[in-house]
C-alpha positions, 0 to 999 in steps of 0.5 A: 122369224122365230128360230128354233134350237134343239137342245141336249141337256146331260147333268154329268160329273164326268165327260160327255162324249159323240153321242150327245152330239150326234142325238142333236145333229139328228135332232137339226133334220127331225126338228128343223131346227136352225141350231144345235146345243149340247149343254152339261155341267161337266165336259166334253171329250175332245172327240165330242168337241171335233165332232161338233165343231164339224157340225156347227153344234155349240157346246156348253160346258160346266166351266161355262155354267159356272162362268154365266152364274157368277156374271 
């Protein structure tokens, strides 16, 4: 079975907060997906990450990005 993952991009220098998070926990319902994403190059606020750590959405963040393109 083919799994299907909604996804949020922001392209911030700054943080990126609940509302990203909640628009995918949204999306989960609407989508049917199986899993949540919320990708940014810069980072999350840490309401954001208590928000999607309740949530089951992954976070991926500048620091991440950085770290999948040097290796």
């Amino acid at each position: 079975m083919v799994e299907k993952i909604a996804i949020q991009a922001k392209r911030y220098k700054g943080s990126v907060g609940n509302e990203a998070v909640q628009e995918v926990v949204g999306a989960l319902k609407f989508y049917k997906a199986d899993e949540g994403w919320v990708i940014t190059s810069g980072r999350f606020t840490q309401p954001a990450r208590a928000l999607a750590q309740a949530n089951g959405i992954h976070l991926v963040d500048g620091l991440d990005l950085r770290k999948l393109q040097q290796g």
